[in-house]
C-alpha positions as CSV (number, residue, x, y, z in Angstrom):
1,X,0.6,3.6,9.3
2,X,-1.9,3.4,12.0
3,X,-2.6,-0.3,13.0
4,X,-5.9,-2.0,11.1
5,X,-8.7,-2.7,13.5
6,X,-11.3,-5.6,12.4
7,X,-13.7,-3.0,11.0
8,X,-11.1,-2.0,8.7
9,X,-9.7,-4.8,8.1
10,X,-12.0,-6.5,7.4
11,X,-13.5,-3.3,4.9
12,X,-10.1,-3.5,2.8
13,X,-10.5,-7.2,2.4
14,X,-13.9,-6.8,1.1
15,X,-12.2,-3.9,-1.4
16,X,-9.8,-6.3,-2.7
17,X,-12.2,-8.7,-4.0
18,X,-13.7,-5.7,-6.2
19,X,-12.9,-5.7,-9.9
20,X,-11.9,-1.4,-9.5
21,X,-10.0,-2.1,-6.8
22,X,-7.8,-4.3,-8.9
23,X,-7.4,-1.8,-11.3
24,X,-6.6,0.8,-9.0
25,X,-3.8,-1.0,-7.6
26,X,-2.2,-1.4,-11.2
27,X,-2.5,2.1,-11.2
28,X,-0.7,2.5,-8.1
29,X,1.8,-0.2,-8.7
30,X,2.7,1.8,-12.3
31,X,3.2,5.2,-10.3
32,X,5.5,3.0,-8.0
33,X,7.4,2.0,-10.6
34,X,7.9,5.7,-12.3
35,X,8.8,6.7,-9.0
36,X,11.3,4.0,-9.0
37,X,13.2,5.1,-12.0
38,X,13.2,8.3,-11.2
39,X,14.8,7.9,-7.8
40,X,17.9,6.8,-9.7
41,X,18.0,10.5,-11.3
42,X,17.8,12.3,-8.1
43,X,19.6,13.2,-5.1
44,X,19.5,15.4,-2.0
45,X,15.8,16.1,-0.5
46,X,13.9,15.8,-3.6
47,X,15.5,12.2,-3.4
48,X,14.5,12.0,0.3
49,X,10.4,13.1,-0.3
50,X,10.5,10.7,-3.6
51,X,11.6,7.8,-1.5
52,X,8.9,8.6,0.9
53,X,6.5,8.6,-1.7
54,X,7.4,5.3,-2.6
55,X,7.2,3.6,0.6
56,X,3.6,5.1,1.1
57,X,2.9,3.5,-2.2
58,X,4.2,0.5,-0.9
59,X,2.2,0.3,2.4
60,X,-1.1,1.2,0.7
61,X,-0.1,-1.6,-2.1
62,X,0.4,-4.0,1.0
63,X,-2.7,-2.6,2.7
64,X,-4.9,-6.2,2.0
65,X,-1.8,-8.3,3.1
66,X,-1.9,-6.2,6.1
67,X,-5.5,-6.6,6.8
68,X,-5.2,-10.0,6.2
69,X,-2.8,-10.3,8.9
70,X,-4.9,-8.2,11.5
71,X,-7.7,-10.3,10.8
72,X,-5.9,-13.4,11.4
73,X,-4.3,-12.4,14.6
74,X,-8.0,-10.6,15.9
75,X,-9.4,-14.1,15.3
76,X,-6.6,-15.9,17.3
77,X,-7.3,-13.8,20.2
């Protein structure tokens, strides 16, 4: 993903503190975890674009850690 600049950082941050945000990473985390479970049925290339659904789910799941970290080393500068 492209790197977090501290206007966007700093916007996901503000996100996470949201109540609907919260609830719209359960959502994402459930999806992670169906697409989990279903990666151990498949093979081949619908295996391939499966497992690269799952890691976007990951970085967008990791997205406030992420900012978090931008933030910190923007601020260290």
């Amino acid at each position: 993903m492209h790197k977090l600049d501290s206007r966007r950082a700093s916007a996901i941050l503000r996100l996470r503190s949201n109540s609907d945000f919260q609830v719209f990473q359960e959502w994402l985390q459930a999806s992670l975890a169906e697409v989990d479970i279903a990666n151990r049925r498949m093979d081949g290339s619908a295996l391939n674009r499966s497992q690269g659904k799952a890691l976007a789910l990951e970085e967008i799941l990791k997205a406030p850690e992420t900012a978090e970290q931008a933030l910190t080393r923007a601020n260290a500068r």
